[in-house]
Backbone as numpy.savetxt, mean C-alpha at the origin, in Angstrom:
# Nx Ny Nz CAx CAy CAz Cx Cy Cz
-11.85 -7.78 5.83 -10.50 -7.86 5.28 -9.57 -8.47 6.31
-8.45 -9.09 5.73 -7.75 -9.54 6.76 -6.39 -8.79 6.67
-5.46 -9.56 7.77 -4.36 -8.48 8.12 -3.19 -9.31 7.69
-2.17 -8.98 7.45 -0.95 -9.60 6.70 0.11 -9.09 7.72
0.98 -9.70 8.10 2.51 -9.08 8.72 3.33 -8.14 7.76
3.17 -8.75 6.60 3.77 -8.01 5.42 2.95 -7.70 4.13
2.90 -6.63 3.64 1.80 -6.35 2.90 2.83 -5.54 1.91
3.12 -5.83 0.45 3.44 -5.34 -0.47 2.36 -4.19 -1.58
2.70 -2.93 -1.55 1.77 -2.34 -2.54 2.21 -2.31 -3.78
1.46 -2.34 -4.95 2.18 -2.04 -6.23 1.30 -1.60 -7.43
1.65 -0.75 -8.33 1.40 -0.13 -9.06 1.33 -0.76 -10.40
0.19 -0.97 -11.20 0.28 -1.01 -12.89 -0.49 -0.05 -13.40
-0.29 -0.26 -14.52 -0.96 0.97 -15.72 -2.51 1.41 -15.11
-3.20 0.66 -14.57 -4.57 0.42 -14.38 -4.89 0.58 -13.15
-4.22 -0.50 -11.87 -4.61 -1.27 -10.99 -3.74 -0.78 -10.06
-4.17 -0.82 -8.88 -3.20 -0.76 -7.22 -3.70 -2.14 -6.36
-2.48 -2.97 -6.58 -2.77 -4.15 -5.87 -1.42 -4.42 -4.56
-2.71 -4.75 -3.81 -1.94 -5.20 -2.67 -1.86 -7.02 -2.25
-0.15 -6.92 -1.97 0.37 -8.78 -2.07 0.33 -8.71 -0.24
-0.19 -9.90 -0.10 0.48 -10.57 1.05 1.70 -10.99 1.07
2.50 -10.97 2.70 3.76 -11.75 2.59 4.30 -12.10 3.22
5.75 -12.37 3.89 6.05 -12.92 5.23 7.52 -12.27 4.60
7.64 -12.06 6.26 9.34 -11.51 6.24 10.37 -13.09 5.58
11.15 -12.12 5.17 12.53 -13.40 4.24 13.43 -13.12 5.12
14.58 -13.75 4.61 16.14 -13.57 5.11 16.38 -12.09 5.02
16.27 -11.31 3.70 16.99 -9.81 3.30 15.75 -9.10 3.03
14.59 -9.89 2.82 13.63 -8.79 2.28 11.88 -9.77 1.94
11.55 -8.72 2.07 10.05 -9.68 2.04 9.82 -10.99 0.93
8.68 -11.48 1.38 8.75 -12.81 -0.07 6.90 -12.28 0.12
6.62 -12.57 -1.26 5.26 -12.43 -1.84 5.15 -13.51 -1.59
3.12 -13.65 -0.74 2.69 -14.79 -0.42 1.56 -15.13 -0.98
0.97 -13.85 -1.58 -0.45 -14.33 -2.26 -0.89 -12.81 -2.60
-2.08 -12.98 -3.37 -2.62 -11.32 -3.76 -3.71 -11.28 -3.06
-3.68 -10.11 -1.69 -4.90 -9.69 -1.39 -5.73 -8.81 -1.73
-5.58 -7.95 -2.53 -6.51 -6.85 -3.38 -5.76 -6.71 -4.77
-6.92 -6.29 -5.89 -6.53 -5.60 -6.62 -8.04 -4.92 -6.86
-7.29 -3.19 -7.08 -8.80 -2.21 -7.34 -8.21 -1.18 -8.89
-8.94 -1.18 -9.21 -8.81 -0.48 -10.49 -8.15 0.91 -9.91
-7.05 1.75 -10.74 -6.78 2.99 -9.99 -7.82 3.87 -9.80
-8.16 4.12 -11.50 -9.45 4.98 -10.93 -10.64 4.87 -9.77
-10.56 3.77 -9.08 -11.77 3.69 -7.97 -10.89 4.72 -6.59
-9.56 4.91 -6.69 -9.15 5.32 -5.53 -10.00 7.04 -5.31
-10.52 7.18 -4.08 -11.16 8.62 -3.80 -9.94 8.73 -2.90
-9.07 8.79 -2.36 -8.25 9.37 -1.38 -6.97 8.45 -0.96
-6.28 9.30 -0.71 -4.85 8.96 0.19 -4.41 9.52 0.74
-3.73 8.93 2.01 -3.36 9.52 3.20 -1.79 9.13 4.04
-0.88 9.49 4.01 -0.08 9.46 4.45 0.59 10.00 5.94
0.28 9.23 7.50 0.47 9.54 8.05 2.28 10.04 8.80
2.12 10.70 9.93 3.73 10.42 9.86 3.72 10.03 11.65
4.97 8.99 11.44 5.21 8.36 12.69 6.83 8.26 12.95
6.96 7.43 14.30 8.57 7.75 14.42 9.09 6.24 13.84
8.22 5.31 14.17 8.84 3.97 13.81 8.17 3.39 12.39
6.90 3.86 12.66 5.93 3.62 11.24 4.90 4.38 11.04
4.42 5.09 9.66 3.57 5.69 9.55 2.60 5.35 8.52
1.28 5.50 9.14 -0.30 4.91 8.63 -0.12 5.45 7.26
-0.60 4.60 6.05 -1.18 4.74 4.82 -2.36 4.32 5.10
-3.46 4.67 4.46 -4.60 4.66 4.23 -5.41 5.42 2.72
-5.33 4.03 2.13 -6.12 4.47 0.62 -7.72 4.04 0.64
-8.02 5.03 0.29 -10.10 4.97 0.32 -10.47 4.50 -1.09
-11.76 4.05 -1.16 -11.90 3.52 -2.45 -13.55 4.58 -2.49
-13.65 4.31 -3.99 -14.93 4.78 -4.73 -16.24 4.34 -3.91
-16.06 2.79 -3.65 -17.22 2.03 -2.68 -16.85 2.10 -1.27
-16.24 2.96 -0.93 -16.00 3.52 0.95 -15.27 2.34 1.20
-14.80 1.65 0.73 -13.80 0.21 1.62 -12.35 1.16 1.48
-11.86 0.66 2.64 -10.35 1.13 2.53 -9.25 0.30 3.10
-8.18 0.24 2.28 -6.42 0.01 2.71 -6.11 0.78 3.38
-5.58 0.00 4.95 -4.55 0.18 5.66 -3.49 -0.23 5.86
-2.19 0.24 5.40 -1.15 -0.31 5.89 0.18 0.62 7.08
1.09 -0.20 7.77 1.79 0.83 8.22 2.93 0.60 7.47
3.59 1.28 6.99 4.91 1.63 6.25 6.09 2.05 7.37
7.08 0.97 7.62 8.06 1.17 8.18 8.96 2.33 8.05
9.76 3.19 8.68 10.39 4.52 8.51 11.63 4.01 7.53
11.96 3.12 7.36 13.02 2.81 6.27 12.40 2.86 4.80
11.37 2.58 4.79 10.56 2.58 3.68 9.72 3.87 3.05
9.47 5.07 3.96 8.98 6.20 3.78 9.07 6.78 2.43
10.41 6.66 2.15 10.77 7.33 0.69 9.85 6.43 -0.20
10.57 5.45 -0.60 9.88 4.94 -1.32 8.40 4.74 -1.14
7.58 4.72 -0.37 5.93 4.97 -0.42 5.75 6.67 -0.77
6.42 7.28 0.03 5.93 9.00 -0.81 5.87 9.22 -2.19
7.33 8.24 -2.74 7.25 8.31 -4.27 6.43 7.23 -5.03
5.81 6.12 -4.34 4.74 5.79 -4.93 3.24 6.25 -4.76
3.28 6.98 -3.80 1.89 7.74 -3.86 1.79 9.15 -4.90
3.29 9.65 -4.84 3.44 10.48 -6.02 3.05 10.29 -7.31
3.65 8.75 -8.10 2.67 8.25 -9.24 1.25 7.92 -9.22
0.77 7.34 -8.00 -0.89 7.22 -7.70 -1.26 8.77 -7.86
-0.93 9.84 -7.52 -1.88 10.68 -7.54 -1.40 11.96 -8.94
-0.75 10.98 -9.42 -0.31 12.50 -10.57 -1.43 11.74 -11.53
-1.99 13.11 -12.57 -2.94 13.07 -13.18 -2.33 12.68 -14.28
């Protein structure tokens, strides 16, 4: 897998796909799609905590896993998207 400066996660009915991207003027710009995994393949998530950024790490069904670090401005919003990933 490769590594992105900016890595967008996102949520559909189905799927958790992750965008490549590059910092913008105000806010990231989508550069391309580097994953998409069906939701149901996810076996785990992990939310670390840090002072400047803290580790996500989503596991898959076939042992491959997403890493990203989530900037501390961004925290909220990843807790509340792991909140919809993991509600039944």
């Amino acid at each position: 897998s490769g590594l992105a400066a900016v890595g967008m996660l996102a949520l559909t009915a189905d799927d958790v796909v992750l965008i490549n991207g590059r910092r913008g003027m105000l806010k990231p710009v989508a550069t391309g799609l580097a994953g998409r995994v069906p939701r149901r393949a996810l076996s785990g998530v992990e939310l670390g905590k840090g002072k400047l950024v803290a580790p996500l790490r989503l596991s898959w069904a076939d042992g491959s896993e997403w890493e990203l670090n989530v900037p501390r401005a961004e925290a909220k919003k990843a807790q509340a998207l792991l909140a919809q990933l993991t509600a039944a």
